[in-house]
PyMOL Python script that loads the backbone (N, CA, C, O; Angstrom):
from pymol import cmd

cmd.read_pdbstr("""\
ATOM      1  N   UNK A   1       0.830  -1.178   0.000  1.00  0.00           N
ATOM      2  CA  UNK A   1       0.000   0.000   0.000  1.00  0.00           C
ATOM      3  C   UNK A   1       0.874   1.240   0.000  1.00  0.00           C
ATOM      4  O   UNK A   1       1.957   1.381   0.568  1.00  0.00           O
ATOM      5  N   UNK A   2       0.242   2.067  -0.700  1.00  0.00           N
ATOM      6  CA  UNK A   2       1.376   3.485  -0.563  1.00  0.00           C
ATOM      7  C   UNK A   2       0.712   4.545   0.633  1.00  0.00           C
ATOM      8  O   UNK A   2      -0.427   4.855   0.980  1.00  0.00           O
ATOM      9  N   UNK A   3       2.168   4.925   1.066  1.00  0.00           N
ATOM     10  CA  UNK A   3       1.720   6.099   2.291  1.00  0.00           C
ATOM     11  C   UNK A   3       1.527   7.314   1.457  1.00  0.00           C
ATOM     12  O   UNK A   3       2.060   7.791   0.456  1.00  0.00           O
ATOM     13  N   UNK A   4       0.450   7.664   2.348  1.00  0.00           N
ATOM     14  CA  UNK A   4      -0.218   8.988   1.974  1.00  0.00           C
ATOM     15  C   UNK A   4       0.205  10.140   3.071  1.00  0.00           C
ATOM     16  O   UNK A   4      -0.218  10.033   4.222  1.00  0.00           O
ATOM     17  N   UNK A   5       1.011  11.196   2.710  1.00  0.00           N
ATOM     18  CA  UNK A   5       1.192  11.926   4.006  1.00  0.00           C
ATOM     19  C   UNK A   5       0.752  13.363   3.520  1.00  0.00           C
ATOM     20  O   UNK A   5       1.037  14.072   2.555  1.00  0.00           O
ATOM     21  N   UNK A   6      -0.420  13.523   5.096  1.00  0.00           N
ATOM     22  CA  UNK A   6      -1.058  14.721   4.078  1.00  0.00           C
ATOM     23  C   UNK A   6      -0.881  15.703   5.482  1.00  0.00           C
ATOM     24  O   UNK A   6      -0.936  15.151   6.581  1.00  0.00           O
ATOM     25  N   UNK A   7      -0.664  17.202   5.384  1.00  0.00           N
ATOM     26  CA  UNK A   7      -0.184  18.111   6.015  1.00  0.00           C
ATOM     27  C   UNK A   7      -1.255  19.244   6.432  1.00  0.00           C
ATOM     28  O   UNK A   7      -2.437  18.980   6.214  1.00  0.00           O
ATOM     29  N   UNK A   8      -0.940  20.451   6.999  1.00  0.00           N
ATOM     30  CA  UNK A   8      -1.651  21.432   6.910  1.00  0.00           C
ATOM     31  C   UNK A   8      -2.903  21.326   7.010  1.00  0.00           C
ATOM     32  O   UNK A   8      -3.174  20.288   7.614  1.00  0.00           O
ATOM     33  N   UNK A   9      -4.101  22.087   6.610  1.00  0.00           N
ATOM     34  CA  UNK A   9      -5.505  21.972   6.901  1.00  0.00           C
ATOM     35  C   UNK A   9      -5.883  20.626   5.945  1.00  0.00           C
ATOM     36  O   UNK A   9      -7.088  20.461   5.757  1.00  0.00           O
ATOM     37  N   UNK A  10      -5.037  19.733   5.378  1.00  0.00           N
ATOM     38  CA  UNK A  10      -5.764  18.833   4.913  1.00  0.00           C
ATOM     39  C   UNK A  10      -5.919  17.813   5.945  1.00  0.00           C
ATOM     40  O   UNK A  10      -6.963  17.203   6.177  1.00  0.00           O
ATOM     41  N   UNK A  11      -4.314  17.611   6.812  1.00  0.00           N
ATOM     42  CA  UNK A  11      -4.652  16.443   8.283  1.00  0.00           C
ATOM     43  C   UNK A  11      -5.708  17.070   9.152  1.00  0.00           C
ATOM     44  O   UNK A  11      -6.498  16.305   9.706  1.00  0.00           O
ATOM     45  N   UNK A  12      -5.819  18.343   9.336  1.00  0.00           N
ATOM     46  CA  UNK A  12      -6.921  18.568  10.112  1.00  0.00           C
ATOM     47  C   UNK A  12      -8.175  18.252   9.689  1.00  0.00           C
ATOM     48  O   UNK A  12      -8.999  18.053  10.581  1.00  0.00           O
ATOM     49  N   UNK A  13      -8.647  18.124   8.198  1.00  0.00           N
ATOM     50  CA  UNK A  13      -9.901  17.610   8.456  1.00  0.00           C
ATOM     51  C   UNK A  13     -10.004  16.153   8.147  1.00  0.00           C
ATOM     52  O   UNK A  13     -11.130  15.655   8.113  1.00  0.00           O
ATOM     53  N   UNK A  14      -9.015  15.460   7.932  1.00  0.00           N
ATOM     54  CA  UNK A  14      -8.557  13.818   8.223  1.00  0.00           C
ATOM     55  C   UNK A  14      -8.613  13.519   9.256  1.00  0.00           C
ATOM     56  O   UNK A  14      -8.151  12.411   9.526  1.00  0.00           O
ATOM     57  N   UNK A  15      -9.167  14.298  10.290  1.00  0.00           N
ATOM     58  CA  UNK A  15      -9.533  14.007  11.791  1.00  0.00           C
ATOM     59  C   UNK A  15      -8.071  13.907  12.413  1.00  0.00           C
ATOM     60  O   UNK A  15      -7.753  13.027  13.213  1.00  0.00           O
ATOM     61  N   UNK A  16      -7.216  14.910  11.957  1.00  0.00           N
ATOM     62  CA  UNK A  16      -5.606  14.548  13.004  1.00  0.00           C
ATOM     63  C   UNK A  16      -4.743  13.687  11.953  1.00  0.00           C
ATOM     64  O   UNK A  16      -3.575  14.004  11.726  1.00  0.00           O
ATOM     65  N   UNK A  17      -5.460  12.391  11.203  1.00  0.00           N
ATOM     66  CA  UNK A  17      -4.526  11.497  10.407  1.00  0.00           C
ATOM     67  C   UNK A  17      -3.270  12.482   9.646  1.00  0.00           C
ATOM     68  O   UNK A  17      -3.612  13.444   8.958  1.00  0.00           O
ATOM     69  N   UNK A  18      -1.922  12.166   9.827  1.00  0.00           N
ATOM     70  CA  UNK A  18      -0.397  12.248   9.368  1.00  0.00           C
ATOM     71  C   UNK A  18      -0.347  11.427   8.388  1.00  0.00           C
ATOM     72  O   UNK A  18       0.039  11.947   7.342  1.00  0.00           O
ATOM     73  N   UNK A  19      -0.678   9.969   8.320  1.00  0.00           N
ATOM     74  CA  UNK A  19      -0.278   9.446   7.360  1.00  0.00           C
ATOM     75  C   UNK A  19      -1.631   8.262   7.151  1.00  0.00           C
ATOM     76  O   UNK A  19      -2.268   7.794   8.095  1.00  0.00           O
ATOM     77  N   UNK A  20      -1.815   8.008   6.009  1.00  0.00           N
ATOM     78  CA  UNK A  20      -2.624   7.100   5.751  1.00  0.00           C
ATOM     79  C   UNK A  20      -2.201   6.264   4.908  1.00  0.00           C
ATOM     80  O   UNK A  20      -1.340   6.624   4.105  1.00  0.00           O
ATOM     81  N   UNK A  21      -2.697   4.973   4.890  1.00  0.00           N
ATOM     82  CA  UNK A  21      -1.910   3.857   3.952  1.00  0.00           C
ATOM     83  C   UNK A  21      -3.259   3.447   3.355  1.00  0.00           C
ATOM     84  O   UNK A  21      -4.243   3.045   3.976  1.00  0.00           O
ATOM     85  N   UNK A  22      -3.084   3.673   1.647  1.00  0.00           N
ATOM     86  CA  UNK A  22      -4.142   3.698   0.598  1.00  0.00           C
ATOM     87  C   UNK A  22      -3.637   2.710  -0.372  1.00  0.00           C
ATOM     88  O   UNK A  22      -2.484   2.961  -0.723  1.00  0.00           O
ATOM     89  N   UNK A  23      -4.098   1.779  -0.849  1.00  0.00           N
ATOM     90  CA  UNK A  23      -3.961   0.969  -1.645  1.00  0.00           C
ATOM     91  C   UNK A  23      -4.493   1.475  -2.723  1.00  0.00           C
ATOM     92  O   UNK A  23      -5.683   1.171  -2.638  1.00  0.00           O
ATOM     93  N   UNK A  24      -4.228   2.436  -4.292  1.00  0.00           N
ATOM     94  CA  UNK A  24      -4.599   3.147  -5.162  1.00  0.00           C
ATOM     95  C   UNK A  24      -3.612   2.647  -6.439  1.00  0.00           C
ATOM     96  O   UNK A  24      -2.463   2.294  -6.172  1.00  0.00           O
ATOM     97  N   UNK A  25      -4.013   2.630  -7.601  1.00  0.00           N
ATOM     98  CA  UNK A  25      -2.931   3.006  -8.922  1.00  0.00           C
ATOM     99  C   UNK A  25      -2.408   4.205  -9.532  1.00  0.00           C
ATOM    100  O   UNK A  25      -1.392   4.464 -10.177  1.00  0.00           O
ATOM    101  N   UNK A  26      -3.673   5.030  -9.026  1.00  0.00           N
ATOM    102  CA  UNK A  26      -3.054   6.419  -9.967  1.00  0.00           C
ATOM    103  C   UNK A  26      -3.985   7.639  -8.399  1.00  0.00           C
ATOM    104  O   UNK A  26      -4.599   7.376  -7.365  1.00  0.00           O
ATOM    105  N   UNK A  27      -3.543   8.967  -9.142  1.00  0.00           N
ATOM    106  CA  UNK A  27      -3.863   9.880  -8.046  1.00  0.00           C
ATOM    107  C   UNK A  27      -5.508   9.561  -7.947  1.00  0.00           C
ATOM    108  O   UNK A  27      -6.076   9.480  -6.859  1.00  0.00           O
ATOM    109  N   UNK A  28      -6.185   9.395  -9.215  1.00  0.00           N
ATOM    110  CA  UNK A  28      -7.585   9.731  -9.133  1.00  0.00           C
ATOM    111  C   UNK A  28      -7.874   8.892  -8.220  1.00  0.00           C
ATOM    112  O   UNK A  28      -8.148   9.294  -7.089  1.00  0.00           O
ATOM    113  N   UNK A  29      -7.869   7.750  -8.489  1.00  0.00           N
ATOM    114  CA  UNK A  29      -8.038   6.690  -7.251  1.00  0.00           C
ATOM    115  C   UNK A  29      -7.825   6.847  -6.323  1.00  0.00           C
ATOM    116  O   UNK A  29      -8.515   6.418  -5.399  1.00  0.00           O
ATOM    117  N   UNK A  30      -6.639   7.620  -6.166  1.00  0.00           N
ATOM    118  CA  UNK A  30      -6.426   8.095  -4.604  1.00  0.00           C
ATOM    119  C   UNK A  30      -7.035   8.958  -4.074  1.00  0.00           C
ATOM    120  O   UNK A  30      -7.096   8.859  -2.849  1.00  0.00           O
ATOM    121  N   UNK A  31      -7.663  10.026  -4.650  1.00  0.00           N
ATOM    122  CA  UNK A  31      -8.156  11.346  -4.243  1.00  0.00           C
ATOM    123  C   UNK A  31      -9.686  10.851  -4.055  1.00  0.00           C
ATOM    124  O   UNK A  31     -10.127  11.036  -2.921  1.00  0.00           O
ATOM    125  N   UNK A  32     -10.572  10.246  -4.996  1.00  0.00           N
ATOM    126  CA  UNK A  32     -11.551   9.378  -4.477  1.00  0.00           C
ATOM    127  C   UNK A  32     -11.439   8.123  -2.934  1.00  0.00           C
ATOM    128  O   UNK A  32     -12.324   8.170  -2.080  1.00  0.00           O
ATOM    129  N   UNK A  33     -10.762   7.540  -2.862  1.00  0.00           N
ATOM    130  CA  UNK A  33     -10.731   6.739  -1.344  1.00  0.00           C
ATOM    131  C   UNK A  33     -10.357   7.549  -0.508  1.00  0.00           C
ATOM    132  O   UNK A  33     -10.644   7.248   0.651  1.00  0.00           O
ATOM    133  N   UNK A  34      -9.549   8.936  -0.736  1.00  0.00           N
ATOM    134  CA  UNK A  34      -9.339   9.474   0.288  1.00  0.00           C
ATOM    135  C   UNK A  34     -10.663  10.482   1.026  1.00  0.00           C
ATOM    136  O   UNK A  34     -10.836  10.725   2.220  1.00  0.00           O
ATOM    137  N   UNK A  35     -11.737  11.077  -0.545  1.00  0.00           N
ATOM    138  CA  UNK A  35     -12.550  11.436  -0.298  1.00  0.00           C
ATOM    139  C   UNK A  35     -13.972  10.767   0.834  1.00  0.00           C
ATOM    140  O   UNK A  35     -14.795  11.361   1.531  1.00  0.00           O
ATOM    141  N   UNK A  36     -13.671   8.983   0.512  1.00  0.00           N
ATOM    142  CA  UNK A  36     -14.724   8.191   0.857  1.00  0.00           C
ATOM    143  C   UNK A  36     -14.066   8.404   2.850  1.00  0.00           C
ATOM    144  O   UNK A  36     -14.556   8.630   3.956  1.00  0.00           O
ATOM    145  N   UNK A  37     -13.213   8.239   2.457  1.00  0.00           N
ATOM    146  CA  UNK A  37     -12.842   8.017   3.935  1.00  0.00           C
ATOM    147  C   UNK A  37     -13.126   8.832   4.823  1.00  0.00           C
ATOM    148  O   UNK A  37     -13.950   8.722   5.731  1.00  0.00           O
ATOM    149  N   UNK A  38     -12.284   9.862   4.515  1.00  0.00           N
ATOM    150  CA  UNK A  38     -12.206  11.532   5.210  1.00  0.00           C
ATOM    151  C   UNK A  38     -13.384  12.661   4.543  1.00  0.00           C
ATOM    152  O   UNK A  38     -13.026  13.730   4.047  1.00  0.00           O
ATOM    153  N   UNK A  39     -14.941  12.195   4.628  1.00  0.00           N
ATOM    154  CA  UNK A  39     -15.755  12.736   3.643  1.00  0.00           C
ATOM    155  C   UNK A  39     -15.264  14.452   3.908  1.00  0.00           C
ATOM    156  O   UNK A  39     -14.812  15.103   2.966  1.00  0.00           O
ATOM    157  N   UNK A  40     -15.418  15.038   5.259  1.00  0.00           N
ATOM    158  CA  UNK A  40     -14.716  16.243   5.266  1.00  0.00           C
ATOM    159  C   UNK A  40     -13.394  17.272   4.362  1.00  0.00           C
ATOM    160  O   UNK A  40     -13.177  18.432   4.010  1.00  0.00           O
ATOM    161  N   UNK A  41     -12.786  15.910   4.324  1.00  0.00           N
ATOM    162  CA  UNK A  41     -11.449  16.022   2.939  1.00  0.00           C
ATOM    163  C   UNK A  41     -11.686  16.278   1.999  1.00  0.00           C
ATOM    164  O   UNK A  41     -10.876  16.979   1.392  1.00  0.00           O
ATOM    165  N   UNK A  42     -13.061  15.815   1.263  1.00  0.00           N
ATOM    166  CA  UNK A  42     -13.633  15.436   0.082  1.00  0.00           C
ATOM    167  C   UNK A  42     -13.322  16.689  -0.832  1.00  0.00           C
ATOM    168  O   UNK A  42     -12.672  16.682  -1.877  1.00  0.00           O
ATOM    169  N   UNK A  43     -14.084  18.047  -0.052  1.00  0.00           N
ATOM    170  CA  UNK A  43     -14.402  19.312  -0.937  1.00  0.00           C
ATOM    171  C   UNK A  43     -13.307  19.906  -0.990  1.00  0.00           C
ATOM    172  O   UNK A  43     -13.318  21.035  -1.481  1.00  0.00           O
ATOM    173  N   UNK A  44     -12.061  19.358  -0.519  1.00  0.00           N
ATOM    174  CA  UNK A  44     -10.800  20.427  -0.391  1.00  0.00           C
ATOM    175  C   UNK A  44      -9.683  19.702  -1.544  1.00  0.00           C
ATOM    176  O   UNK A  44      -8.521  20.059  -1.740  1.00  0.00           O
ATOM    177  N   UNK A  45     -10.578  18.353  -2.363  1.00  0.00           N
ATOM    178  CA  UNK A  45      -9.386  17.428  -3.002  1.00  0.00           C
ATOM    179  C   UNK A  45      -9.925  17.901  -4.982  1.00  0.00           C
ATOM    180  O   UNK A  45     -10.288  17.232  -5.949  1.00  0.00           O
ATOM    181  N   UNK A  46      -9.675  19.431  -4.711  1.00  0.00           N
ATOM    182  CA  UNK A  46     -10.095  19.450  -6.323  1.00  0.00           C
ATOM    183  C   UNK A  46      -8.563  19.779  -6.239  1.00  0.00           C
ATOM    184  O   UNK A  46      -8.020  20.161  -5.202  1.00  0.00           O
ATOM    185  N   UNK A  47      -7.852  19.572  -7.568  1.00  0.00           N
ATOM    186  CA  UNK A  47      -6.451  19.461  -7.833  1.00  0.00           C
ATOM    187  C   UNK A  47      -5.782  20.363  -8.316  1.00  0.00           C
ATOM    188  O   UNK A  47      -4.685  20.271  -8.866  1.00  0.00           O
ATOM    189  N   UNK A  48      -6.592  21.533  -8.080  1.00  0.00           N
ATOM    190  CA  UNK A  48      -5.779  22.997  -8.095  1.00  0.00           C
ATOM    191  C   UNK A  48      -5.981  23.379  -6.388  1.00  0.00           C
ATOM    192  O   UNK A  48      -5.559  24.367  -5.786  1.00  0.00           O
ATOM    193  N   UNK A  49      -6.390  22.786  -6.123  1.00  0.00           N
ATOM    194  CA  UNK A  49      -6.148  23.484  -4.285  1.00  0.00           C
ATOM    195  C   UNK A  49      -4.793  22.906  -3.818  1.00  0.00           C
ATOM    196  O   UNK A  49      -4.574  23.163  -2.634  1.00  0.00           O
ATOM    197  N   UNK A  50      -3.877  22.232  -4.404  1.00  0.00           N
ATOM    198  CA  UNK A  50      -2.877  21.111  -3.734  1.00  0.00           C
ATOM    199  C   UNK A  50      -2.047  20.830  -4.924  1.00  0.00           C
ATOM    200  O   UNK A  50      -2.267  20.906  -6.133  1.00  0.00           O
ATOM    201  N   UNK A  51      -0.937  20.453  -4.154  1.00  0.00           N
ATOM    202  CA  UNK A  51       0.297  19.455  -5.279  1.00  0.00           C
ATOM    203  C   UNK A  51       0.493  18.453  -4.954  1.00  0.00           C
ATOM    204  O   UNK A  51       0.220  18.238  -3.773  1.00  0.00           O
ATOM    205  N   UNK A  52       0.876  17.665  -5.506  1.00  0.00           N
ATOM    206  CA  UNK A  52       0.835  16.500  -5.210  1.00  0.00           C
ATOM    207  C   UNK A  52       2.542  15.689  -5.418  1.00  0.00           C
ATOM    208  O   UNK A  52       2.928  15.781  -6.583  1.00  0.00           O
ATOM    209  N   UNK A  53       3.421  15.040  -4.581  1.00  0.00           N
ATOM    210  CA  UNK A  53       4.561  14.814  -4.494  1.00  0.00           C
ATOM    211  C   UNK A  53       4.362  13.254  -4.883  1.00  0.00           C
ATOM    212  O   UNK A  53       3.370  12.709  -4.399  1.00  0.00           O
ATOM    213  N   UNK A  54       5.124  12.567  -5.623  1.00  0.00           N
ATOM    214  CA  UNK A  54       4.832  11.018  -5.484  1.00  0.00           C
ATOM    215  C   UNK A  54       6.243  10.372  -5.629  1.00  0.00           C
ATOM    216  O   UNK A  54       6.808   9.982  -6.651  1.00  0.00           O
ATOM    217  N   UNK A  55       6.671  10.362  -4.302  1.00  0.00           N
ATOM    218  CA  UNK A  55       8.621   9.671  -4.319  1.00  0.00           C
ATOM    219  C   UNK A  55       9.113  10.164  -4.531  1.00  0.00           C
ATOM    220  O   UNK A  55      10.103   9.879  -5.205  1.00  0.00           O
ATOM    221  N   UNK A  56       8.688  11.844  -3.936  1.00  0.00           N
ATOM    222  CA  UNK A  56      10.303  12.834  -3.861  1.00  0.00           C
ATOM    223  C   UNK A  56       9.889  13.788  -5.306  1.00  0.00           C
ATOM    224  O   UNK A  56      10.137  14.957  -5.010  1.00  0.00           O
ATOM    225  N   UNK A  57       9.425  13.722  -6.552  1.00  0.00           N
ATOM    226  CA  UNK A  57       8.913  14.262  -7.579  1.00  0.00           C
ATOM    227  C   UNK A  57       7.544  15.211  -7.598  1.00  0.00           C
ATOM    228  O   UNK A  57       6.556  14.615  -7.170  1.00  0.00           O
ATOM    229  N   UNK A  58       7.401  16.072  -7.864  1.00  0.00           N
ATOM    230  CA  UNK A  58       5.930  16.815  -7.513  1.00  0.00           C
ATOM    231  C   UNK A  58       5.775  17.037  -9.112  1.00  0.00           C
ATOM    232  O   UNK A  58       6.527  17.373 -10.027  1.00  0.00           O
ATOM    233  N   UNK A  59       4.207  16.623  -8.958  1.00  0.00           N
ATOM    234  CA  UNK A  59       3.142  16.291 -10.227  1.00  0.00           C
ATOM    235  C   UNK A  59       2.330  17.602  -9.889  1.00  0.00           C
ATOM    236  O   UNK A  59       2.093  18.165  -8.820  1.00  0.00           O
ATOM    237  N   UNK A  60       1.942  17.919 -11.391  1.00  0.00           N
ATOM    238  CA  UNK A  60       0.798  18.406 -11.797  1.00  0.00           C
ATOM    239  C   UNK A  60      -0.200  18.332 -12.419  1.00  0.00           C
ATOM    240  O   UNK A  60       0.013  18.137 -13.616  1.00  0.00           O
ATOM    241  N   UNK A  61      -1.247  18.402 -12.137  1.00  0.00           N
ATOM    242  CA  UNK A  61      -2.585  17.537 -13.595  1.00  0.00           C
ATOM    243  C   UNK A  61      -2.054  16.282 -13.718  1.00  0.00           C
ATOM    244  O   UNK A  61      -1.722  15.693 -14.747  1.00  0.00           O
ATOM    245  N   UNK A  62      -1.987  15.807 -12.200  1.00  0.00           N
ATOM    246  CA  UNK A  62      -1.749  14.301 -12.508  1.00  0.00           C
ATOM    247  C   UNK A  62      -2.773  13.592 -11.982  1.00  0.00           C
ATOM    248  O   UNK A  62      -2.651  13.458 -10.765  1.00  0.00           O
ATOM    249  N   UNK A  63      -3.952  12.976 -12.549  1.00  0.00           N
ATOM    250  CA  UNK A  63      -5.063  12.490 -12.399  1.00  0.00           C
ATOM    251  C   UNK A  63      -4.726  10.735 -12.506  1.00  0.00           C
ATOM    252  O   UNK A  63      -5.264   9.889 -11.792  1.00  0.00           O
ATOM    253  N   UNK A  64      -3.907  10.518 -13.369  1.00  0.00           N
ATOM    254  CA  UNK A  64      -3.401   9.379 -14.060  1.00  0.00           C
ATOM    255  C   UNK A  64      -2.256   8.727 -13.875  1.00  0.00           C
ATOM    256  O   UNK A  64      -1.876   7.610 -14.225  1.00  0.00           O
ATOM    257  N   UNK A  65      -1.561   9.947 -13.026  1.00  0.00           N
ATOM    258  CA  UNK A  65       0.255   9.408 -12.642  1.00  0.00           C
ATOM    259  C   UNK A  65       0.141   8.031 -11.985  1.00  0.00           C
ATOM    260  O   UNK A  65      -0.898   7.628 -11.460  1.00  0.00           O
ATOM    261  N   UNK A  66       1.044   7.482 -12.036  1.00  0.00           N
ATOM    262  CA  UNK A  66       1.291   5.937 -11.210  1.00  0.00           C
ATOM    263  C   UNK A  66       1.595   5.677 -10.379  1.00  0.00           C
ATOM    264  O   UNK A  66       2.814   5.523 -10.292  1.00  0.00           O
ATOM    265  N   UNK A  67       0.718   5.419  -9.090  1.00  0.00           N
ATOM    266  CA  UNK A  67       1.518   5.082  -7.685  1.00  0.00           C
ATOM    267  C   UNK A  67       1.994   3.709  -7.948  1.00  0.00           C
ATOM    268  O   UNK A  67       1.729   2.886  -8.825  1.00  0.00           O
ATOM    269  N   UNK A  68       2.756   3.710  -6.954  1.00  0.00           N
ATOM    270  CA  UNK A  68       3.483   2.120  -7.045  1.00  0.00           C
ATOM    271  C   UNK A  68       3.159   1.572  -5.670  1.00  0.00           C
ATOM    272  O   UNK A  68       3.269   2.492  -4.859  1.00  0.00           O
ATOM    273  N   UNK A  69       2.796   0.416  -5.076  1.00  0.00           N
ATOM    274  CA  UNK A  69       2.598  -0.384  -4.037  1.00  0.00           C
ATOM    275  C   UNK A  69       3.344   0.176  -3.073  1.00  0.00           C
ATOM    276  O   UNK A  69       2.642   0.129  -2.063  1.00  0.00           O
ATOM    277  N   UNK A  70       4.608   0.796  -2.754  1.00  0.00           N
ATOM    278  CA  UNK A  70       5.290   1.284  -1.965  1.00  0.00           C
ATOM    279  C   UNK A  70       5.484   2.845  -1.966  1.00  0.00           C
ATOM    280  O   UNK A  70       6.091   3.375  -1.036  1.00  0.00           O
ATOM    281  N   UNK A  71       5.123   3.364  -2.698  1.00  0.00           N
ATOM    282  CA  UNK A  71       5.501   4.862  -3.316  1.00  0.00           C
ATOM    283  C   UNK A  71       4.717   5.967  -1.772  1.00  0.00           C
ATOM    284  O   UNK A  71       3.719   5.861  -1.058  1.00  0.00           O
ATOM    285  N   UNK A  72       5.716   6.811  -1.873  1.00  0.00           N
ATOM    286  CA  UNK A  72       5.237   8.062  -0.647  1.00  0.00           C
ATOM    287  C   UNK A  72       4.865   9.087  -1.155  1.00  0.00           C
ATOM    288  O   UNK A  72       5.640   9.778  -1.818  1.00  0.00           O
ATOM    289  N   UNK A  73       3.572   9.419  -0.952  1.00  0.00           N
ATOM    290  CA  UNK A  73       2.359  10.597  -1.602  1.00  0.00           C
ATOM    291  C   UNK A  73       2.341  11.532  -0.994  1.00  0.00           C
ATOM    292  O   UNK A  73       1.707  11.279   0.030  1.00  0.00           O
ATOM    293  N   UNK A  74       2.690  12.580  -0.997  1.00  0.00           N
ATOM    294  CA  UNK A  74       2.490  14.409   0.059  1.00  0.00           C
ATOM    295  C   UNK A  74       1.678  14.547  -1.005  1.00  0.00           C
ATOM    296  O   UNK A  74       1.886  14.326  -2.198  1.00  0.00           O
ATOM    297  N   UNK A  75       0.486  15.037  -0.288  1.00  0.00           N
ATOM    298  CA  UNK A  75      -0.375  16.220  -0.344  1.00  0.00           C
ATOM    299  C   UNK A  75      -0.174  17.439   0.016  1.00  0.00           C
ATOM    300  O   UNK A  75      -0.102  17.547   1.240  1.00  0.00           O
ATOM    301  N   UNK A  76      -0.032  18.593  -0.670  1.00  0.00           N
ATOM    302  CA  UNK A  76       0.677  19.685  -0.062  1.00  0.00           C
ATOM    303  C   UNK A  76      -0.083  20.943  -0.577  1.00  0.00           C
ATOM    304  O   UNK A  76      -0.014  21.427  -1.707  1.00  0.00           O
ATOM    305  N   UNK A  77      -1.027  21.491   0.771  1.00  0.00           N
ATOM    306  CA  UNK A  77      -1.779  22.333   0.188  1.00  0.00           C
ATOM    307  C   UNK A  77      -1.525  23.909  -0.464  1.00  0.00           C
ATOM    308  O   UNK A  77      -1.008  24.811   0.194  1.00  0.00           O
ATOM    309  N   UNK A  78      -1.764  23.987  -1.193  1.00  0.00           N
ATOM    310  CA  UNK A  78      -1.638  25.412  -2.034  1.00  0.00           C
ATOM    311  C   UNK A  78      -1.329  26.506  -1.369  1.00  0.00           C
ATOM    312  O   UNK A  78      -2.261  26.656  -0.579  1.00  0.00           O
ATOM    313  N   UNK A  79      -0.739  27.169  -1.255  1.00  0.00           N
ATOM    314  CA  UNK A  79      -0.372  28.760  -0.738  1.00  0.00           C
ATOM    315  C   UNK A  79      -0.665  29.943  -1.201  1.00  0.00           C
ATOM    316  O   UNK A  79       0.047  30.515  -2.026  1.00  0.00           O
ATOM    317  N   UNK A  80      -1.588  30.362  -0.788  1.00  0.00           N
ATOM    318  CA  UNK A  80      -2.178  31.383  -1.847  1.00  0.00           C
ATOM    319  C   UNK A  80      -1.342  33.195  -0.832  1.00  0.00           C
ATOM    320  O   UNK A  80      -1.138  33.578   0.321  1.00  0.00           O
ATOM    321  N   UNK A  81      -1.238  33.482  -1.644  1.00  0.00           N
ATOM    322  CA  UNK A  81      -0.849  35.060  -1.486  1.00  0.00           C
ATOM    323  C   UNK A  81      -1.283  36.142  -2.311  1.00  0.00           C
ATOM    324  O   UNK A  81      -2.123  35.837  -3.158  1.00  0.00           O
ATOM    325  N   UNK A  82      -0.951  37.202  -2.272  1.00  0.00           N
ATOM    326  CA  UNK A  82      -1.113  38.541  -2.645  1.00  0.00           C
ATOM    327  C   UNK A  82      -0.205  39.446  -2.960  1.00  0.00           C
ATOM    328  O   UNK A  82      -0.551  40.587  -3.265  1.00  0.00           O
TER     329      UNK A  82
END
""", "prot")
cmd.dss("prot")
cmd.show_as("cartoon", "prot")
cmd.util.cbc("prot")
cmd.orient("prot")
């Protein structure tokens, strides 16, 4: 299963969860089980709110990228400024 380590206001509404272990192939899959789980998570997992890291590499418009059975996922929410 790949670890999911999600930060900032996204662990807070994961109820506290740091890391979650998701058995997924690609992000979409992931961003859906993560939605089912953490329904609170749900409305914050559109893929311009966040980047997404998968083994040290950060993706964009990656709906389709490939997790691997072992692979480490940051969720890393967006920083918005002015």
């Amino acid at each position: 299963m790949a670890s999911v380590v999600l930060s900032g206001s996204l662990q807070q509404l994961a109820g506290g969860d740091a890391l979650v272990e998701i058995e997924a192939r690609n992000v979409k899959q992931l961003l859906r089980m993560l939605s089912e789980r953490y329904p609170a998570l749900a409305p914050h997992l559109e893929q311009d709110s966040f980047a997404i890291a998968i083994d040290g590499e950060i993706f964009q418009d990656v709906w389709f990228a490939p997790i691997g059975p072992n692979s480490e996922v940051h969720l890393i929410p967006a920083i918005r400024g002015g």
